[in-house]
C-alpha positions in Angstrom: 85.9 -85.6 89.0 87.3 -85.2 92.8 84.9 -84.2 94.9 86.7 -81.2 95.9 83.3 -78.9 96.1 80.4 -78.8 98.4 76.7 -79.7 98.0 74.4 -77.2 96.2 70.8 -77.6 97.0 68.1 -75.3 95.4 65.6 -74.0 97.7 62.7 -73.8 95.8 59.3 -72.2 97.3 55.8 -71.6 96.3 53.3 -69.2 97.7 56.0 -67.5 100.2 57.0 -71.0 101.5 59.6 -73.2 101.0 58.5 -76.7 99.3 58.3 -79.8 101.4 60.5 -80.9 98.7 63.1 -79.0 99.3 63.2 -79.6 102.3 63.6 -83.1 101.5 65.9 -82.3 99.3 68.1 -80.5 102.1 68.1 -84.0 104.3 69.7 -85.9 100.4 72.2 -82.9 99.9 73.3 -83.3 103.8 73.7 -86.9 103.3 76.0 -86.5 100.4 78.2 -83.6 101.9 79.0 -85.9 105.2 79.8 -88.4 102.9 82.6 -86.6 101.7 83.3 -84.5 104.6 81.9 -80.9 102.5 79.6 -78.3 103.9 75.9 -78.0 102.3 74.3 -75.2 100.7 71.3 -73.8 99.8 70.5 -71.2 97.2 67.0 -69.6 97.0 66.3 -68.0 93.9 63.0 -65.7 93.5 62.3 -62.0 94.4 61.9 -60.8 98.2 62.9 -64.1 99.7 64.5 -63.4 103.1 61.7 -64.8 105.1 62.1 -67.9 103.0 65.7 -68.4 103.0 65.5 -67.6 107.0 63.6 -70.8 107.2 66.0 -72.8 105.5 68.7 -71.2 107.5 67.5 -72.8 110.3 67.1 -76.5 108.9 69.5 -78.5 110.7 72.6 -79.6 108.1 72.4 -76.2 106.4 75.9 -74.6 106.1 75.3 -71.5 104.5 72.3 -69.8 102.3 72.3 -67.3 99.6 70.1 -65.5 98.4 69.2 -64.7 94.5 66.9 -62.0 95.0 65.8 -60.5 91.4 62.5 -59.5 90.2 62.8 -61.5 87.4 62.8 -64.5 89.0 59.0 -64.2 90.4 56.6 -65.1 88.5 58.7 -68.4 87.8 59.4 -68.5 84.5 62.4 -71.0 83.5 64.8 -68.9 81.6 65.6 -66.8 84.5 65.9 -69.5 87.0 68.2 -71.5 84.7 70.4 -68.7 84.6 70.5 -68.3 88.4 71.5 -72.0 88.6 73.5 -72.1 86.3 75.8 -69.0 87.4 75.6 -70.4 91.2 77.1 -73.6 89.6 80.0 -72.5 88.3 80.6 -69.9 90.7 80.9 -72.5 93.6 82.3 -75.7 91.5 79.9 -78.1 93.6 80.4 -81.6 93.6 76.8 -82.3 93.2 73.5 -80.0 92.7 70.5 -81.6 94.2 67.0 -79.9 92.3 63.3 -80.9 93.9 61.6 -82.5 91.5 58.7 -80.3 91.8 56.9 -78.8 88.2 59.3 -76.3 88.1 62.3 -78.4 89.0 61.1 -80.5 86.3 61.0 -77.5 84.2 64.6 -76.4 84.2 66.7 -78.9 85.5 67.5 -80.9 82.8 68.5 -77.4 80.7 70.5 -76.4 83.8 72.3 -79.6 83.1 72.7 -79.0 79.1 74.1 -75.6 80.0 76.9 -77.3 82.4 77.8 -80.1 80.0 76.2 -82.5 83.8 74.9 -85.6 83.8 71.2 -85.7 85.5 69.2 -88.0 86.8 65.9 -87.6 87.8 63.3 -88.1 90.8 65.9 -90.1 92.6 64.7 -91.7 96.0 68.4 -92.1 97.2 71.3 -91.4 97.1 75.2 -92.5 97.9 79.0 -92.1 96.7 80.8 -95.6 95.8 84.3 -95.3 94.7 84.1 -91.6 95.0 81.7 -91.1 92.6 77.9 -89.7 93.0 75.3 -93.6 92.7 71.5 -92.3 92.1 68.2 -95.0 93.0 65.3 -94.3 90.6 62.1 -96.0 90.1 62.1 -97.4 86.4 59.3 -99.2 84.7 56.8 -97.5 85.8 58.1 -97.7 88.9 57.6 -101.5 89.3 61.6 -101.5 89.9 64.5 -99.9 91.4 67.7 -99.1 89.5 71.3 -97.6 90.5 72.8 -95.1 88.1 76.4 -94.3 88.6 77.9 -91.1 87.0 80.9 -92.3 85.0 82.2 -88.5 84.1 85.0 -87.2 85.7 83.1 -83.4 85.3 80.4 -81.7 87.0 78.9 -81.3 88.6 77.0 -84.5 89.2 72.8 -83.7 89.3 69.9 -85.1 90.5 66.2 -84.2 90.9 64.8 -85.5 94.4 61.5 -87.1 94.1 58.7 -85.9 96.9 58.8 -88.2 99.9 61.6 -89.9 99.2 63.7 -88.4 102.3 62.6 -87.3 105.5 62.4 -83.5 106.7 65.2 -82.3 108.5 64.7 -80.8 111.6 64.7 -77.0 112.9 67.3 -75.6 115.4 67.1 -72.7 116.9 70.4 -70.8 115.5 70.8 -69.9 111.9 73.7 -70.5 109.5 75.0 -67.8 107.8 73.1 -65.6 105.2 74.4 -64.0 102.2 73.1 -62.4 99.1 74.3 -63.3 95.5 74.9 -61.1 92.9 73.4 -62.8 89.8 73.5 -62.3 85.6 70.3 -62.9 84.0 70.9 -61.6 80.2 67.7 -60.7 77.8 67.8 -63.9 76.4 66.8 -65.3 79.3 63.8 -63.1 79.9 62.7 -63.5 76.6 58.7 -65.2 78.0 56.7 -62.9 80.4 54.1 -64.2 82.3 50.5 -62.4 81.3 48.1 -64.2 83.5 48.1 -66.8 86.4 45.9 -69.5 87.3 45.9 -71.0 91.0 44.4 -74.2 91.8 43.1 -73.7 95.5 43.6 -76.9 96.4 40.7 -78.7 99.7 42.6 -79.6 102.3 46.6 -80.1 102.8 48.7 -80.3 100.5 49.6 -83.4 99.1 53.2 -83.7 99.8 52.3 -83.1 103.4 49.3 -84.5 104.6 48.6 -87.4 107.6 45.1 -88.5 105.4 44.9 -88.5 101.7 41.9 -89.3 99.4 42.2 -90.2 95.7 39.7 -90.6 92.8 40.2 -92.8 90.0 38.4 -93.7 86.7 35.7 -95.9 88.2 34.0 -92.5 89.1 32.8 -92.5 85.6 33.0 -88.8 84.9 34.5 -85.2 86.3 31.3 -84.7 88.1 31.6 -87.1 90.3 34.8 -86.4 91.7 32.2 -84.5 94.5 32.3 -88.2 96.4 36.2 -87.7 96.8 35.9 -84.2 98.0 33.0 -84.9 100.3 34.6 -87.7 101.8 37.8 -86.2 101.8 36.0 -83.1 104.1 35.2 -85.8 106.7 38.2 -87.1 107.0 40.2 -83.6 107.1 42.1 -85.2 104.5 44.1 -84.0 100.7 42.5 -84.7 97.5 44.6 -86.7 95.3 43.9 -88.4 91.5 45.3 -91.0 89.5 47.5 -90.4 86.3 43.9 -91.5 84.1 41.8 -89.0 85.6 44.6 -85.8 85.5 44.8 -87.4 81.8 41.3 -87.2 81.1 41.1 -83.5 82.4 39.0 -84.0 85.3 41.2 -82.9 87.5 44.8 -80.7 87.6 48.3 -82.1 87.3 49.2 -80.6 90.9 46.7 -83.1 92.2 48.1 -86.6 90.8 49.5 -89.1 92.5 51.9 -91.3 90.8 55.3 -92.4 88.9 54.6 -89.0 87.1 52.9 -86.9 89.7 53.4 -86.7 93.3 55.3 -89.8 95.6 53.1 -89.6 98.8 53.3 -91.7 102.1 50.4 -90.3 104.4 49.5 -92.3 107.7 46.0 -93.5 106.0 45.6 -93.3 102.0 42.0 -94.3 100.7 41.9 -94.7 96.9 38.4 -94.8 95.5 38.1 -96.6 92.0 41.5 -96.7 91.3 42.3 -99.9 89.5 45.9 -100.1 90.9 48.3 -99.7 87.6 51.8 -99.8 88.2 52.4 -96.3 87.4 50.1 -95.1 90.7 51.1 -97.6 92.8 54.8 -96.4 92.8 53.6 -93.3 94.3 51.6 -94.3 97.4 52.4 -97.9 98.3 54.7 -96.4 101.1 51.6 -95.0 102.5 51.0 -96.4 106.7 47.9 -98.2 105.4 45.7 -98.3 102.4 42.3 -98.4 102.0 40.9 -99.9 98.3 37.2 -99.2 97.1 36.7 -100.9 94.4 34.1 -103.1 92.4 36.6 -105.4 90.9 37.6 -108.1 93.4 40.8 -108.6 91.1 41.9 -105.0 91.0 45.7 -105.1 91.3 44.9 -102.3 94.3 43.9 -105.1 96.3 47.4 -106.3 96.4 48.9 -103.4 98.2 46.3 -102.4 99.9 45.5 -102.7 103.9 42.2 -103.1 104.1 39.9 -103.6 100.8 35.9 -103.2 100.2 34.4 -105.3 97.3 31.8 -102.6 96.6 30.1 -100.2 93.7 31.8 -96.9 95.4 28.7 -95.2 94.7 26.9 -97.0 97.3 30.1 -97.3 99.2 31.2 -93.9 99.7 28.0 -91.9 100.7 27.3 -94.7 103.5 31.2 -94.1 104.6 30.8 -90.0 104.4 27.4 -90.5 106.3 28.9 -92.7 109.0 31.9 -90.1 109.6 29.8 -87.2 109.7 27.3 -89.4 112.3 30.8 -90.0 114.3 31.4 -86.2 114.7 27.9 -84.5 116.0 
């Protein structure tokens, strides 16, 4: 393939406001398109979504947004929003479509990509063009290495899914690229599941993608109940809640809250983990983190290994005397 298109970035959003992610996602798809000397755009699929492509309007590296405002397209569902894509896609020929890997990017990229006869790969932490064609970084192994995928076809266009954290925020200028809206064919086929109810998890604190302090919970809290220590201490510290891959497993607590090779890739200025053993598949999602803080009773824990500061300690003694020390620094 020549890289005769431009970038295509999907603005995703959630709640009326655009994803961290994407944004992210935005500073990869501007990388790529000075690269090869293209502009960079940025769809935003959903249903009354001018505030939301405003903001992205305004990101610095942004060429031009448009807007795929349907009703079907809020609540997300993912036959409508691979349609959307997909018709985008071939409309503008672009030589690469970034996606966040958020859980819905997760949900319909990779059938975007079937739809488009594209090659994908996913939760890349960089990306590059070598010999004029599209070279993706990905954590593999549970995320214990780094590998460089190339795209060998000669089609596209060439996709990726951006993992969380990977790229830094772009910044926000104070004039907005153009704004157009984007007329759109969503057939029956792809509105064939309704949603009937929703669920929110309102989650303490930040959110995890975006927040300075995080705390996380792992096994060694011994049961669902107990996850009160994280929240408690996470209150005193003004800081997210966060879980390891074991605990979302075992139910105690939801997938928006993991942290991991398989959940969220976080680097916060302080990350305190709280009987988290330290497999390979959670450590590729915070080790990035400013400094670490390990509570754990095992002196061998592979947490240890990564982590800035470590206490050799049953966390159930640990963390109360911590939460009453912080609360004792605030009066």
């Amino acid at each position: 393939m020549t890289t005769s298109g431009d970038i295509l970035v999907v603005g995703e959003h959630r709640g009326g406001k655009p994803r961290g992610v994407a944004f992210e996602t935005v500073t990869a798809g501007r990388r790529l398109a000075d690269a090869i000397g293209k502009h960079l755009t940025v769809v935003v699929p959903g249903r009354g979504v001018a505030d939301i492509a405003a903001v992205f309007a305004r990101m610095v590296g942004v060429d031009r947004v448009l807007v795929a405002d349907d009703d079907r397209l809020d609540p997300f569902t993912a036959g409508p929003w691979i349609a959307t894509i997909q018709s985008v896609a071939m409309r503008l020929e672009p030589a690469a479509l970034l996606i966040p890997s958020s859980i819905t990017g997760r949900d319909y990229a990779a059938r975007v990509a079937a739809r488009l006869g594209a090659g994908l790969v996913p939760d890349v932490t960089d990306v590059w063009f070598d010999d004029g064609r599209l070279v993706a970084q990905r954590g593999v192994l549970g995320g214990r290495m780094r590998t460089a995928v190339q795209f060998e076809d000669d089609t596209g266009p060439w996709m990726v899914t951006v993992a969380p954290g990977a790229f830094p925020k772009p910044e926000v200028r104070e004039t907005a690229c153009s704004i157009e809206p984007l007329d759109i064919h969503i057939s029956t086929d792809d509105t064939r599941v309704s949603v009937t109810e929703v669920t929110r998890h309102e989650a303490t604190g930040q959110a995890l993608a975006n927040a300075r302090r995080i705390v996380s919970g792992g096994r060694g809290l011994g049961k669902a109940e107990n996850f009160a220590l994280v929240e408690q201490l996470a209150d005193a510290l003004n800081a997210a809640v966060g879980a390891s891959g074991a605990v979302v497993g075992a139910g105690w607590r939801p997938h928006d809250d993991q942290v991991g090779s398989t959940g969220y890739t976080v680097a916060p200025r302080l990350y305190l983990a709280v009987g988290i053993s330290g497999a390979p598949q959670h450590l590729v999602g915070m080790q990035d983190s400013e400094y670490i803080v390990a509570i754990n009773r095992d002196p061998d824990a592979p947490i240890f290994k990564v982590a800035s500061f470590g206490i050799v300690g049953d966390l159930f003694d640990v963390v109360p005397a911590l939460i009453a020390r912080l609360q004792s620094m605030a009066e």
